[in-house]
C-alpha positions as CSV (number, residue, x, y, z in Angstrom):
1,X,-47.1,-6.9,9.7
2,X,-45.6,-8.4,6.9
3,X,-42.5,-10.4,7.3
4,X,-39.0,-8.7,6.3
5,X,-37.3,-10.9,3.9
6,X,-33.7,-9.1,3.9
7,X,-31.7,-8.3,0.3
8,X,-28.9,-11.2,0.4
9,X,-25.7,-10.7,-1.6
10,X,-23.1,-13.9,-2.2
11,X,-19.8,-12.7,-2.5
12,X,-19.3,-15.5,-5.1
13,X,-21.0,-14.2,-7.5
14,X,-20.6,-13.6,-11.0
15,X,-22.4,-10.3,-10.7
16,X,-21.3,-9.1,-6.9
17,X,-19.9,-5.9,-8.0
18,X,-22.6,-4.6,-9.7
19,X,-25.0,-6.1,-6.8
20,X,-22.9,-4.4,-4.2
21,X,-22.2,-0.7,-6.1
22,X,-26.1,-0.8,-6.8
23,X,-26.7,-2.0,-2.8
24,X,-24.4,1.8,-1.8
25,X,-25.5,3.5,-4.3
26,X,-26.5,6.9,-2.3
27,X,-28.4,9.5,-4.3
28,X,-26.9,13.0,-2.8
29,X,-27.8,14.9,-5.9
30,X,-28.1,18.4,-5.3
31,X,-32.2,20.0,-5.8
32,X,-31.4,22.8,-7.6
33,X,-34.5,25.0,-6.0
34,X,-32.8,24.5,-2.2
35,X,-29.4,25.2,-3.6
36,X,-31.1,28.5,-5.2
37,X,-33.0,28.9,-1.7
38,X,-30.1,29.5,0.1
39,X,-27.9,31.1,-1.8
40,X,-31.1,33.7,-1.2
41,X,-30.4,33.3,2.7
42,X,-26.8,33.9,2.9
43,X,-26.9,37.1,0.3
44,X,-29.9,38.0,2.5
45,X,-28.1,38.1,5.6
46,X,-24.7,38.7,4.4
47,X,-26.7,42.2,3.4
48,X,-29.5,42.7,6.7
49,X,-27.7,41.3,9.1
50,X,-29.5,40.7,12.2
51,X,-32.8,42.1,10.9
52,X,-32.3,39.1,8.5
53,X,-31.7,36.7,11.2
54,X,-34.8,37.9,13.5
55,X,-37.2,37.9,10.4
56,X,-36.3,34.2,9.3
57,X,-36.3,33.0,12.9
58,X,-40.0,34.7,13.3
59,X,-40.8,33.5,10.2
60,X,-39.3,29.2,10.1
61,X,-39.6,28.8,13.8
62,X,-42.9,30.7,14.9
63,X,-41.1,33.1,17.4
64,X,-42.1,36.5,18.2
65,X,-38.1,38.0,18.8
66,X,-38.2,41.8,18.4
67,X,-34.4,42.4,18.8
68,X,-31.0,40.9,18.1
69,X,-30.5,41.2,22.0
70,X,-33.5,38.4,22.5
71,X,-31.5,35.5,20.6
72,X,-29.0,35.3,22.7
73,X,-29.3,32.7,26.0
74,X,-27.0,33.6,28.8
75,X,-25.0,31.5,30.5
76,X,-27.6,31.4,33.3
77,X,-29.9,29.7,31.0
78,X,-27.3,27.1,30.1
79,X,-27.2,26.7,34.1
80,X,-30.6,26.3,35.4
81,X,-31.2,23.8,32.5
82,X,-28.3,21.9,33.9
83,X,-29.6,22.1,37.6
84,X,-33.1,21.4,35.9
85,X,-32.1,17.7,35.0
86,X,-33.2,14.5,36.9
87,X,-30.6,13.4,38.6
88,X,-30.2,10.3,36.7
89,X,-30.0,12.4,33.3
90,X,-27.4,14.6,34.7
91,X,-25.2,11.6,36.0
92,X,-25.1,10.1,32.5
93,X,-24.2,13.7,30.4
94,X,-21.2,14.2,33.0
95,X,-20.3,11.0,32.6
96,X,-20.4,11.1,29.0
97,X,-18.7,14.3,28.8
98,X,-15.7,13.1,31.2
99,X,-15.4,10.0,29.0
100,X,-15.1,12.2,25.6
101,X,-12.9,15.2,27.1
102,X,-10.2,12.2,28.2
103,X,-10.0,10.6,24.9
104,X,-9.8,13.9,23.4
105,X,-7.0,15.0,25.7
106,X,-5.1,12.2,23.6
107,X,-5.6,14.0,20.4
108,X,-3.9,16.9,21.0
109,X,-1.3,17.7,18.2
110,X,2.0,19.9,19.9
111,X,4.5,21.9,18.2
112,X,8.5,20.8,17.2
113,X,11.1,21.6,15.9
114,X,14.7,20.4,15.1
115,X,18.1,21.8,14.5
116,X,20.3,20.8,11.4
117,X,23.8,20.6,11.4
118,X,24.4,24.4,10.6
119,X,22.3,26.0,13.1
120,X,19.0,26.3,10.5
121,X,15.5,25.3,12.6
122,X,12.8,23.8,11.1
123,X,9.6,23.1,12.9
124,X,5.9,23.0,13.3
125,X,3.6,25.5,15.3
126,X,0.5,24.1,16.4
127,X,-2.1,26.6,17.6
128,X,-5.9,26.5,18.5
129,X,-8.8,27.9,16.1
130,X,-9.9,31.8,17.3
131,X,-13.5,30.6,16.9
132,X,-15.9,27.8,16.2
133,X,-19.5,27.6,15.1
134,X,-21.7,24.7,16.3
135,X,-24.9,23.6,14.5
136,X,-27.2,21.7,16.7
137,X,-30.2,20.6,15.3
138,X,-34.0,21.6,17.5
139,X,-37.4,20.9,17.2
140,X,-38.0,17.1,17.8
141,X,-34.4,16.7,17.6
142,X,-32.6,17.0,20.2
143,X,-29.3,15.5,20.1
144,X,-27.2,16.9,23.9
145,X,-24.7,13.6,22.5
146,X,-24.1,15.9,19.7
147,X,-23.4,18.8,21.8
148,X,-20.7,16.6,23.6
149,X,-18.6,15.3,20.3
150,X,-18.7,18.6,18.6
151,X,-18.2,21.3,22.0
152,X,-15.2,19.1,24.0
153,X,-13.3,18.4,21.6
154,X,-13.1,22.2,20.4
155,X,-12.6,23.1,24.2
156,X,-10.1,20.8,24.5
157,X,-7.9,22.2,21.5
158,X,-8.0,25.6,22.8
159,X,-10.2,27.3,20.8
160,X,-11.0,31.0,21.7
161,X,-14.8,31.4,21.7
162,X,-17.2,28.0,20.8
163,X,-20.9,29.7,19.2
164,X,-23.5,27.6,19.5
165,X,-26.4,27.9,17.4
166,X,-29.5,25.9,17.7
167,X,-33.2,27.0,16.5
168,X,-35.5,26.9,18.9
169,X,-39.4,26.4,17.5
170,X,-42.5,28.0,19.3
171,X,-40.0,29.3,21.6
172,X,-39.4,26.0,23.5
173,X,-35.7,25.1,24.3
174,X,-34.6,21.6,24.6
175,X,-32.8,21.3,28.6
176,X,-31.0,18.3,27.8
177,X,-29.0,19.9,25.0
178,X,-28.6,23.2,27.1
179,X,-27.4,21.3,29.8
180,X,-24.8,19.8,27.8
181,X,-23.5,23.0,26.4
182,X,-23.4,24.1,29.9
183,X,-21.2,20.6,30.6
184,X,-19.2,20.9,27.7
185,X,-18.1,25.0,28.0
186,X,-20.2,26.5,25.1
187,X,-18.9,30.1,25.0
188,X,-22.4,31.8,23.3
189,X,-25.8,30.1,22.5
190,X,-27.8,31.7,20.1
191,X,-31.8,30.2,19.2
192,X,-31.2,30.3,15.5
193,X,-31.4,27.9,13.1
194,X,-31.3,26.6,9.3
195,X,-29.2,28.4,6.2
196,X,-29.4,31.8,8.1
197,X,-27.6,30.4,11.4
198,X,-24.3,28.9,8.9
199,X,-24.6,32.4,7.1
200,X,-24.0,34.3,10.1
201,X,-21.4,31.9,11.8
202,X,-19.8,32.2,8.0
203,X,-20.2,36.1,7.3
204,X,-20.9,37.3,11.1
205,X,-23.5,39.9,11.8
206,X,-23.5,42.8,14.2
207,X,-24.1,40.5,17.1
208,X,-23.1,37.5,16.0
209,X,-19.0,36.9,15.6
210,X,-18.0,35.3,12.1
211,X,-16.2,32.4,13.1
212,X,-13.3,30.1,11.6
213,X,-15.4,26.9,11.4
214,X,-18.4,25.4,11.7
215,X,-18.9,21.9,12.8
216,X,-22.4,19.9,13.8
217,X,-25.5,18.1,11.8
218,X,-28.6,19.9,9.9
219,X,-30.8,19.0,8.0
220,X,-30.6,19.7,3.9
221,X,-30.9,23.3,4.1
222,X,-27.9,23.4,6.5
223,X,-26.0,21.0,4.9
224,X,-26.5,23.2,2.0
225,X,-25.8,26.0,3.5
226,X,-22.5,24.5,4.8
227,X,-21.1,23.3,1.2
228,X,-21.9,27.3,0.2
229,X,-19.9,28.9,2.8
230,X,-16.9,26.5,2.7
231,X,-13.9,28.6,1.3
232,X,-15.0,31.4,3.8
233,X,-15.0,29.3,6.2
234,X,-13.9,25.5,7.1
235,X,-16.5,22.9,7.7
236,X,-16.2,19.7,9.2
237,X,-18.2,17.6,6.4
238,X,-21.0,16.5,4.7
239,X,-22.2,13.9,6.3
240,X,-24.8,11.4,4.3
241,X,-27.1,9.0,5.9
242,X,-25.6,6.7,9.1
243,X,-24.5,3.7,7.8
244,X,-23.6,0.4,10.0
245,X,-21.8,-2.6,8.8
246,X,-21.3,-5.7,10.7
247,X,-19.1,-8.6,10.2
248,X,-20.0,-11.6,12.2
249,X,-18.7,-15.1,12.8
250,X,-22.6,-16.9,13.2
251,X,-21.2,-17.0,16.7
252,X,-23.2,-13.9,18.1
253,X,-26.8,-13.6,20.0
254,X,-28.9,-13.2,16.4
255,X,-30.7,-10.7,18.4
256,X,-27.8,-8.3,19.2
257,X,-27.0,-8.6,15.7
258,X,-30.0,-7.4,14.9
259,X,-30.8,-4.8,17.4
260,X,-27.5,-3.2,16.1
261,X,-28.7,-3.2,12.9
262,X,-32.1,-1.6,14.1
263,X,-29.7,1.1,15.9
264,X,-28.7,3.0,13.4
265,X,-32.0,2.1,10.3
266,X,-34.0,4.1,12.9
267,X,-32.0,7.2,12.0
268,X,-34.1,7.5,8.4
269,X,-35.3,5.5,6.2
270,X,-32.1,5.9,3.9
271,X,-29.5,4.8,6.5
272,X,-27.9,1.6,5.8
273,X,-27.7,-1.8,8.0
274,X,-25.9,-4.3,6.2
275,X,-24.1,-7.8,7.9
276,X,-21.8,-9.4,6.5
277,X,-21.1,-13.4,7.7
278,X,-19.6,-16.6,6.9
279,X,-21.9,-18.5,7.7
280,X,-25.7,-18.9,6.1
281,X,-27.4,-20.1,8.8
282,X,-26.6,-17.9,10.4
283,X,-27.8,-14.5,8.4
284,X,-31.5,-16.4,8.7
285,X,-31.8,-16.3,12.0
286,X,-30.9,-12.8,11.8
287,X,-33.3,-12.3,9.6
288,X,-35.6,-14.0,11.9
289,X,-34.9,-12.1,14.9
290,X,-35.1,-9.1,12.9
291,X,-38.9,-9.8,12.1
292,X,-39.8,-11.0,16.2
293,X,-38.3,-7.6,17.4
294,X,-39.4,-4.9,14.8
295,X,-42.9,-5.0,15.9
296,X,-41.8,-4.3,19.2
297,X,-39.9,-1.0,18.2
298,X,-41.2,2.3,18.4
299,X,-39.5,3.4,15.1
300,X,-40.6,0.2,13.2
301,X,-41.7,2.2,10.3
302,X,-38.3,3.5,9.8
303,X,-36.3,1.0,10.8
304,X,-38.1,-1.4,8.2
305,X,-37.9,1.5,4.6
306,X,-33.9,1.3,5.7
307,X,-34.1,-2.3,6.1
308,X,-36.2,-3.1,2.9
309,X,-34.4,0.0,1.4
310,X,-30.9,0.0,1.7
311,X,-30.2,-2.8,4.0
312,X,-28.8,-6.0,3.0
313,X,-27.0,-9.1,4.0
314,X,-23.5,-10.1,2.5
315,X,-22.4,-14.3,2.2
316,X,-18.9,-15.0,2.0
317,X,-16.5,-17.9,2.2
318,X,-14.4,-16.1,5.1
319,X,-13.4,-13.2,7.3
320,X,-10.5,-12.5,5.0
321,X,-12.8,-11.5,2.4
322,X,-15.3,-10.0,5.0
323,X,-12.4,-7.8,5.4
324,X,-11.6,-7.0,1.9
325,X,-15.2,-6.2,1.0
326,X,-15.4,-4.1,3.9
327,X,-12.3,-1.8,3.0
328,X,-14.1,-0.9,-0.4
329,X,-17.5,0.1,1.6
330,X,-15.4,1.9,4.0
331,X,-18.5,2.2,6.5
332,X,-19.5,5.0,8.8
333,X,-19.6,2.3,11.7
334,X,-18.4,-1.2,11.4
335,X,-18.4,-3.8,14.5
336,X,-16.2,-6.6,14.6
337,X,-18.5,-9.4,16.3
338,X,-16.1,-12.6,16.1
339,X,-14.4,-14.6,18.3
340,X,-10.6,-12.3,17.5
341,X,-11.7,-9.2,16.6
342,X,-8.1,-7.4,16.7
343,X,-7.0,-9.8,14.2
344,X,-9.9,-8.7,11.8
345,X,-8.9,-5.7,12.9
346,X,-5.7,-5.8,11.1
347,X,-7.0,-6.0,8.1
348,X,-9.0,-3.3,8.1
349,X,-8.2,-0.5,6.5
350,X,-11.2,2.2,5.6
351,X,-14.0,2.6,8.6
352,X,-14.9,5.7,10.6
353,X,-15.1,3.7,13.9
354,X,-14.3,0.3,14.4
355,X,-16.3,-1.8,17.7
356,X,-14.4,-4.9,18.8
357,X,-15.9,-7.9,20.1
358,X,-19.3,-9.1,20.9
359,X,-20.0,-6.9,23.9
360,X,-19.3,-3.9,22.2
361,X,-22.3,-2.4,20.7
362,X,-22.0,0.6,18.6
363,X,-24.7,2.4,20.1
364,X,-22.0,2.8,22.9
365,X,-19.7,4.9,20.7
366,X,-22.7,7.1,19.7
367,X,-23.0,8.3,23.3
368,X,-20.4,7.6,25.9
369,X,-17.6,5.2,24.9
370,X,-15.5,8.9,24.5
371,X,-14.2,8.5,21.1
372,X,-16.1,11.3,18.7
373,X,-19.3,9.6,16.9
374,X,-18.9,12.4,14.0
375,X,-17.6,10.1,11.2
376,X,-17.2,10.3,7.6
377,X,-20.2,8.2,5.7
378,X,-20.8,7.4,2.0
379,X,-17.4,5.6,1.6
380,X,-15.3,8.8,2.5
381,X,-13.7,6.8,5.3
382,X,-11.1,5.8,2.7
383,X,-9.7,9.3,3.2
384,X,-10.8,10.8,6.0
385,X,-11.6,10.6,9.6
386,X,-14.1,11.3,12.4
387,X,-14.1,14.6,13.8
388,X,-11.4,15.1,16.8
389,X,-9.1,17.7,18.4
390,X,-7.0,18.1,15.8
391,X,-9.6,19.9,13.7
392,X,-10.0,22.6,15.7
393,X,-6.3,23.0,16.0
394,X,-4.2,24.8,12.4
395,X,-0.2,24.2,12.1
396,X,2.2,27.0,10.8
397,X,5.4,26.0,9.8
398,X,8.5,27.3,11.1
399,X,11.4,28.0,9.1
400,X,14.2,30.0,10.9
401,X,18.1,29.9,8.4
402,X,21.3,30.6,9.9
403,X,23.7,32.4,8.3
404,X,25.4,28.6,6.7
405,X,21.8,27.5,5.8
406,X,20.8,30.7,3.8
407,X,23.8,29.9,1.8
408,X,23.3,26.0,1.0
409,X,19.5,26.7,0.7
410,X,19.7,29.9,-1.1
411,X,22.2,28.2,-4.0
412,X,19.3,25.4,-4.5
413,X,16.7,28.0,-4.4
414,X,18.1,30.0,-7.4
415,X,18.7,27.0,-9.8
416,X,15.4,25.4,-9.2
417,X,13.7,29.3,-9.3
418,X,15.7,30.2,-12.7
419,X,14.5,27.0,-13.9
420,X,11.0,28.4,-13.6
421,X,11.9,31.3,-15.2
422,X,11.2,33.6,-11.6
423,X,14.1,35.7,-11.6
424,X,13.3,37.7,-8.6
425,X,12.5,34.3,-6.3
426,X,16.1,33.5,-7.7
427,X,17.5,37.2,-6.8
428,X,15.7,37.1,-3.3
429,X,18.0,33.9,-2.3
430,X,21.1,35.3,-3.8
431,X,21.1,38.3,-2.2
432,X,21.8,36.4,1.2
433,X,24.3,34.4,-0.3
């Protein structure tokens, strides 16, 4: 097998910028015949319904459903995969699932309010999502993990009824990730899967509720399928390939280093593994432990298109401007492998999920360490944020005037609403005056 020899970068540079924007540079143009596909779909089953739904499922996943009735798994179902599961596997989900429903707890947003001076209230209501749609990906995915950080959180926040839709191909049903809908308090599973599953989640057919938001990974036709239906309803996001970005002191086991990095290039060959380090010694034996433990990994093939593809190592003078340079990648995942990681911490800014410390390998935060592993990607960490409670949770604000604050509010009102030329706005707040 030939020998990896990783892209290198030196912060120093004359050209850096254009070196780093070229090393990101993520293609996520749109093919114009999938767009055109799917806009098919939805109109198809915005129109037929569940006769839609049956004949794409027949159709894309090889089943032989006759009826709306047969996509539907009961709760039993959910059930006897869960009592199905080795002991060992079952331990791990629950624990998993305990670990993500306590952080969550912490995310709950709560109403207030507050009383001025002449009795007016002003406040915020905080109230739960009616329903929730969650895409889980089948076939050789199988992703119960995902199940976990998309369900609990939902649960957590109140929502009504949680719809989970997952396609099921040849008929064949995955028991780890019906077990952990089971764990996690799915409300309805359906076997359905691709742009038909989002258009009936968006639009609703006769058996299948419309819901309020769908959450969860796909593939391009569903992530597609996602961008189409935003407006009618929310989404979570559209996530790009998993990205990982380390900063380390040279002071770290080269092969942790490098098994991290290996963690997340197995996704697809266009995720991204890229270290940054102070020290250049240290990136080569990276490098070297990188080419003694790829051979050994079942994904090598993978693992090294990502590596060769998009990965790269970063040389700079310090962790100060590992810092800086990390705040304009704004990674998916970023690990913090030196020797005071909360005061690198400090300084950073723009990073989905943030690992602390040598011991703390993000792989951990994919499946168990409880915090949600649905993060922004592509460099949309520098304005938003991973998936949590508080998206399945809307606020309403409260306005509630007393006789004093109609006055004082209604004489601001009416200036600032003449000044717009909206006379009735204006006569509305006089007429309590």
């Amino acid at each position: 097998m030939t020998a990896i020899s990783m892209t290198r970068l030196d912060a120093n540079s004359a050209d850096f910028n254009q070196q780093l924007q070229s090393l990101l540079a993520w293609d996520a143009a749109d093919d114009l015949q999938i767009h055109q596909r799917v806009l098919e779909i939805i109109a198809d089953v915005r129109q037929r319904g569940d006769q839609a739904l049956i004949d794409y499922t027949n159709r894309f996943d090889h089943c032989q459903f006759k009826q709306a009735a047969d996509l539907e798994l009961d709760q039993q179902a959910l059930l006897d995969a869960w009592n199905s599961l080795p002991s060992e596997q079952a331990v791990a989900l629950q624990s998993a699932a305990n670990r993500v429903r306590a952080y969550a707890e912490h995310q709950k947003l709560q109403s207030w309010q507050y009383t001025e001076n002449d009795g007016t209230v002003l406040g915020q209501k905080v109230t739960a999502l009616d329903k929730a749609g969650l895409y889980v990906p089948g076939g050789k995915a199988a992703y119960p993990s995902s199940v976990l950080m998309n369900a609990i959180p939902a649960k957590v926040a109140g929502v009504g009824e949680l719809i989970m839709v997952v396609p099921t191909p040849n008929g064949e049903t995955n028991p780890l990730v019906l077990a952990a809908a089971h764990v996690a308090g799915v409300d309805r599973v359906f076997t359905i899967g691709g742009a038909q599953a989002v258009a009936a989640l968006a639009y609703g057919t006769e058996t299948i509720p419309a819901v309020d938001k769908i959450v969860g990974p796909g593939n391009i036709y569903v992530a597609t399928a996602k961008k189409l239906v935003f407006g009618q309803v929310g989404i979570d996001m559209i996530a790009g390939p998993s990205e990982i970005l380390i900063i380390c002191d040279g002071l770290t086991n080269p092969d942790w280093i490098a098994m991290d990095l290996f963690s997340q290039a197995e996704h697809d060959e266009n995720a991204q593994a890229i270290l940054i380090s102070d020290n250049a010694e240290f990136l080569n034996q990276v490098e070297a432990s990188i080419n003694k433990l790829l051979p050994e990994m079942e994904r090598a093939k993978i693992i090294r298109a990502s590596l060769v593809g998009r990965g790269g190592f970063i040389k700079v003078n310090d962790l100060q401007q590992a810092a800086e340079i990390t705040n304009r990648i704004a990674p998916e995942h970023l690990e913090l492998s030196v020797a005071e990681p909360q005061l690198l911490c400090d300084q950073i800014r723009n990073a989905g999920a943030i690992f602390l410390g040598r011991y703390t390998a993000e792989a951990l935060g994919d499946y168990c360490a409880g915090p949600n592993h649905v993060l922004p990607t592509s460099s949309t960490a520098r304005y938003s944020s991973p998936l949590g409670v508080y998206d399945f949770q809307k606020r309403s604000s409260l306005i509630n005037c007393s006789a004093a604050g109609a006055q004082q509010l209604g004489k601001i009102a009416s200036v600032l609403a003449r000044g717009e030329s909206l006379t009735a706005h204006a006569r509305s707040a006089e007429f309590r005056i």
